[in-house]
C-alpha positions as CSV (number, residue, x, y, z in Angstrom):
1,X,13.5,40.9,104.4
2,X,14.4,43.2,101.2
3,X,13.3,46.6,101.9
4,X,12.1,48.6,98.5
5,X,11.2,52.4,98.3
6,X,7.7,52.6,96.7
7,X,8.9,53.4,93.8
8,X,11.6,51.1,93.3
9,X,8.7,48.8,94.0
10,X,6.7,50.3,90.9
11,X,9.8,50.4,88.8
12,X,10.2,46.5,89.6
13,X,6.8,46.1,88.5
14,X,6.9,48.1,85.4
15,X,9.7,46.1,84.2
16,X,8.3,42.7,85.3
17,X,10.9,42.2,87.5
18,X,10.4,39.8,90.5
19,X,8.2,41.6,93.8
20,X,7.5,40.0,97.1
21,X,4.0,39.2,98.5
22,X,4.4,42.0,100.5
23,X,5.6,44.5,98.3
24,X,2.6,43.3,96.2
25,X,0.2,44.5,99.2
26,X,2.2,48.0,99.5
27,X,1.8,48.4,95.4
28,X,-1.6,47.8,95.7
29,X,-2.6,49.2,99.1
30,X,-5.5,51.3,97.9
31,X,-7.6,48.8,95.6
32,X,-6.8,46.2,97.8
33,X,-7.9,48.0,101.0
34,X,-11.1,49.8,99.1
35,X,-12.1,46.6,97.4
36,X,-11.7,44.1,100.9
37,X,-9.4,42.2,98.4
38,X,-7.9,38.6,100.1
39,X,-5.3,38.1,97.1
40,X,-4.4,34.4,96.8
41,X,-1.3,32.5,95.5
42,X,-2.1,32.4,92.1
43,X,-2.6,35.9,92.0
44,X,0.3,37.4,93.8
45,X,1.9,34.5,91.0
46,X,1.2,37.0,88.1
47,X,1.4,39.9,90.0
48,X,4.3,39.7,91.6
49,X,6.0,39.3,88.0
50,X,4.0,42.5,86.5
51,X,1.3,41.1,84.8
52,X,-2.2,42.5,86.0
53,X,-4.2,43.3,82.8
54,X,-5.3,39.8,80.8
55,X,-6.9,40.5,77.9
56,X,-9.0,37.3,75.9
57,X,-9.9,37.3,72.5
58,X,-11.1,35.6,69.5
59,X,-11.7,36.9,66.0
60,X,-14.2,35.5,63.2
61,X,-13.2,36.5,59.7
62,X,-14.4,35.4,56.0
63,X,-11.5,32.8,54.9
64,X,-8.7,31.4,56.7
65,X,-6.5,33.6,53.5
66,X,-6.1,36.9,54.7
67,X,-5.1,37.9,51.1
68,X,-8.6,36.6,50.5
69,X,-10.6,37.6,53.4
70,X,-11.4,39.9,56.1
71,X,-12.0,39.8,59.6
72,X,-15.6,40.8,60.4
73,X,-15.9,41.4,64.3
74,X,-13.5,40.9,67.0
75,X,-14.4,40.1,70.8
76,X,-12.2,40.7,74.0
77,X,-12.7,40.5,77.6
78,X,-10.5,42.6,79.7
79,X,-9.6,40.8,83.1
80,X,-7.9,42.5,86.1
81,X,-6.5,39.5,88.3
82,X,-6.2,42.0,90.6
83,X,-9.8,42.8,91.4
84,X,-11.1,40.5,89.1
85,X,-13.4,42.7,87.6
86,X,-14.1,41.8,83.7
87,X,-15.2,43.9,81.1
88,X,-16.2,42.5,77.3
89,X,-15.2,45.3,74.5
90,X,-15.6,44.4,71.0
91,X,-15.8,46.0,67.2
92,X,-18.0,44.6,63.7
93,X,-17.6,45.7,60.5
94,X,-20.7,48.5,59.9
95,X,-22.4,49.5,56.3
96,X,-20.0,52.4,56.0
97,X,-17.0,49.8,56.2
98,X,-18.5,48.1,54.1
99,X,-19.9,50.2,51.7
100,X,-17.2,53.0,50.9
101,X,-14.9,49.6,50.2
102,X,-17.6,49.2,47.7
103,X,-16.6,52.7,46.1
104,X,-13.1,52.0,46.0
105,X,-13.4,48.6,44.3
106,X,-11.5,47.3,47.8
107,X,-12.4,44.2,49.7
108,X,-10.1,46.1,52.6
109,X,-13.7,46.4,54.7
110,X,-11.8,45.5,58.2
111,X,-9.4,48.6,57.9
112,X,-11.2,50.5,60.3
113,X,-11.6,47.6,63.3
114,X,-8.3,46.2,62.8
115,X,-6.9,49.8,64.7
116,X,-9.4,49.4,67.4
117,X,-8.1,45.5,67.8
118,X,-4.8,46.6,67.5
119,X,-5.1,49.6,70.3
120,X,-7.0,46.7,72.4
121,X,-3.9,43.9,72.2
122,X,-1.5,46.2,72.9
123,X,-3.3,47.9,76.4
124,X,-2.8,44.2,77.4
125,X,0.1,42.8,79.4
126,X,-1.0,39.2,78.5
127,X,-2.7,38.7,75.5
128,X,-4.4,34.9,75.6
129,X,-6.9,33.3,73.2
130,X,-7.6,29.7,71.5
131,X,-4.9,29.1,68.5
132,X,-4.1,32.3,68.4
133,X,-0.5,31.9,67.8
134,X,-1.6,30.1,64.6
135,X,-4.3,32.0,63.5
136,X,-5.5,35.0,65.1
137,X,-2.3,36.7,65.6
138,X,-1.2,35.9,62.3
139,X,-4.6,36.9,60.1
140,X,-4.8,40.2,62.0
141,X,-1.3,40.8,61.4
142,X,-1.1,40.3,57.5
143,X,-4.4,42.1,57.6
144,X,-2.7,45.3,58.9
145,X,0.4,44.8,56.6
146,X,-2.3,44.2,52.9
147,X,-4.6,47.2,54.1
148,X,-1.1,49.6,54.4
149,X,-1.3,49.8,57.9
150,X,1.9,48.4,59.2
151,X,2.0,50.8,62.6
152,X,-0.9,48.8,64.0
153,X,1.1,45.5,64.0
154,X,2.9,44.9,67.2
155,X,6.4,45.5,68.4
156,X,8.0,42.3,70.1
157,X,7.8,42.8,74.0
158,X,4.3,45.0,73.5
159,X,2.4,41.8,75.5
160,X,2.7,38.5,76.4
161,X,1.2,35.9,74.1
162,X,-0.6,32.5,76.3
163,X,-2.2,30.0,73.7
164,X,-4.8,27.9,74.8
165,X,-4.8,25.8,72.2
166,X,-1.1,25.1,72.9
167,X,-1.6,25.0,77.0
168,X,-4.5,22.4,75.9
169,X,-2.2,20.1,73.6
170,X,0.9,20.4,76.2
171,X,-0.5,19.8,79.6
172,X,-3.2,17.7,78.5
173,X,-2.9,16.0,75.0
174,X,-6.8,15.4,74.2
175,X,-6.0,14.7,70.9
176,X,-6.8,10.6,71.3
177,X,-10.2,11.9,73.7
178,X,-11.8,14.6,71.4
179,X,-8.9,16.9,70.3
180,X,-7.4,20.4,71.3
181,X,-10.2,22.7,70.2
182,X,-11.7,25.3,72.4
183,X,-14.8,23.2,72.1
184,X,-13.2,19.8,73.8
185,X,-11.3,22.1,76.2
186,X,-14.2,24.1,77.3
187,X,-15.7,20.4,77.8
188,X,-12.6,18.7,79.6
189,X,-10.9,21.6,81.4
190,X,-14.1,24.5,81.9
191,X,-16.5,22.4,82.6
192,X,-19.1,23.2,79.8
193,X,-19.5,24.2,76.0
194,X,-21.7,26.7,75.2
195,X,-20.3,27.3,72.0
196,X,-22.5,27.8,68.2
197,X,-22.0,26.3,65.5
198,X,-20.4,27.9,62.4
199,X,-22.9,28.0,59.6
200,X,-20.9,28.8,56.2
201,X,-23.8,30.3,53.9
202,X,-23.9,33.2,57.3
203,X,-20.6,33.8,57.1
204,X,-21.0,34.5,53.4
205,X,-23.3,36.9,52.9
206,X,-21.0,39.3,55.3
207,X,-19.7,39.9,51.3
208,X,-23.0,41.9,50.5
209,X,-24.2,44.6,52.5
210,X,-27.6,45.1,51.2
211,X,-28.4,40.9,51.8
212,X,-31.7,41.1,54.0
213,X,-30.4,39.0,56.6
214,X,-26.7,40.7,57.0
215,X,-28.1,42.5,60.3
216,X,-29.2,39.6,61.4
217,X,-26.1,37.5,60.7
218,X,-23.9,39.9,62.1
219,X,-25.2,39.4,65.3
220,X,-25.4,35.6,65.3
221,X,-21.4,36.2,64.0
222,X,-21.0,38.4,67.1
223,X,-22.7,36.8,69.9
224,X,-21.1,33.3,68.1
225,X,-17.6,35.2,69.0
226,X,-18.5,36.4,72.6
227,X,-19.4,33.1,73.4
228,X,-16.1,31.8,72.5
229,X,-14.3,34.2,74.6
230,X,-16.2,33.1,77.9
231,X,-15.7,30.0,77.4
232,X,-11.9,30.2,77.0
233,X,-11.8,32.6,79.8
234,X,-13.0,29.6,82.0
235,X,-10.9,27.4,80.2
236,X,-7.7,29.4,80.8
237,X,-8.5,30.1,84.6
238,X,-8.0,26.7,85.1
239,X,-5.2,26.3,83.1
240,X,-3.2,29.2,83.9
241,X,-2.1,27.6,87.3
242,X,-0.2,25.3,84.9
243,X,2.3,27.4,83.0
244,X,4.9,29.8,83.8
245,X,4.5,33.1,84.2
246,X,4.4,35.4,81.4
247,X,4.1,33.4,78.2
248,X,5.8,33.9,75.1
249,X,6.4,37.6,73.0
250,X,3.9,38.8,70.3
């Protein structure tokens, strides 16, 4: 058996090199101990490869054209595989966004929460969400390039990328039996579908601050995003026993 000094063992880990079971247990001793943690297969999977912090998320923005829209609230929730403790974080646009943009003639309202998405993505060491690789990924990133804020866009290597969406149309190929959207996934693979449905004339009057019902339709927006992220946590529970290890780069 391949003896490791502790931290050799945490220098294998940093650098998602390949750990043992059992050097898994001596990494982990503590939480593992404190918690009365019985780790099973799929977890020492991840672990043993360094990937402990999963973070899912979805966006909802005005306009699939990030030269035309924004995004208007972002949802994640932070999953340790280790102790599978999950936390839900999120940011929305606010009047102030919304109104100095107002002042300075700029439509540029999601400046402030694309940094706070972009600090959460990159705490991550798998990032996973429902088209994301198509969408998401993509809007948020041309977001930070047209509001000057090129910093906040990811390095390659900063996280892993798993698409559900793309795990979805791989491994199971519903497009004949409903399609590949998080909504026939959450159906097929989670075992439910909670999801809202997207009412357009909501989503528009995120333009104008001062529209009577922009409170209120912020929070259908909001709890319309959470939702999603649930459900494709469930989804990709089930489906992360199906892929490799690690996923593909940002």
């Amino acid at each position: 058996m391949r003896e490791l000094e502790y931290d050799q063992i945490v220098e294998f880990y940093n650098n998602h090199k390949k750990l043992h079971k059992h050097e898994i247990d001596e990494l982990f001793a503590v939480e593992i101990k404190k918690g009365k943690l019985k780790l099973s297969d799929e977890q020492y999977r991840w672990l043993c490869k360094g990937y402990r912090n999963f973070t899912v998320f979805d966006i909802e923005s005005i306009n699939f054209d990030a030269r035309m829209g924004f995004i208007i609230c972002w949802y994640a929730i932070r999953w340790d595989i280790l102790t599978d403790k999950k936390v839900v974080i999120h940011d929305e646009l606010e009047p102030s966004d919304m109104k100095s943009n107002y002042k300075k003639k700029s439509f540029d309202f999601d400046s402030r929460i694309l940094g706070t998405l972009s600090d959460e993505l990159q705490r991550a060491d798998v990032v996973v969400g429902h088209y994301i690789s198509k969408f998401d990924l993509p809007y948020f990133t041309q977001r930070c390039h047209l509001t000057k804020q090129d910093e906040l866009v990811p390095d390659y290597m900063d996280f892993r990328i798993l698409d559900t969406w793309r795990i979805t149309k791989m491994k199971y190929n519903m497009y004949n039996s409903g399609g590949n959207s998080l909504r026939n996934a959450g159906k097929v693979i989670g075992g439910y579908d909670n999801k809202t449905s997207v009412d357009l004339q909501i989503w528009k009057t995120i333009y104008y601050n001062e529209h009577p019902e922009w409170n209120k339709n912020m929070k259908y927006i909001g709890e319309h995003c959470e939702i999603d992220v649930w459900q494709n946590l469930e989804v990709f529970r089930k489906e992360m026993r199906r892929v490799n290890v690690g996923g593909s780069s940002v």
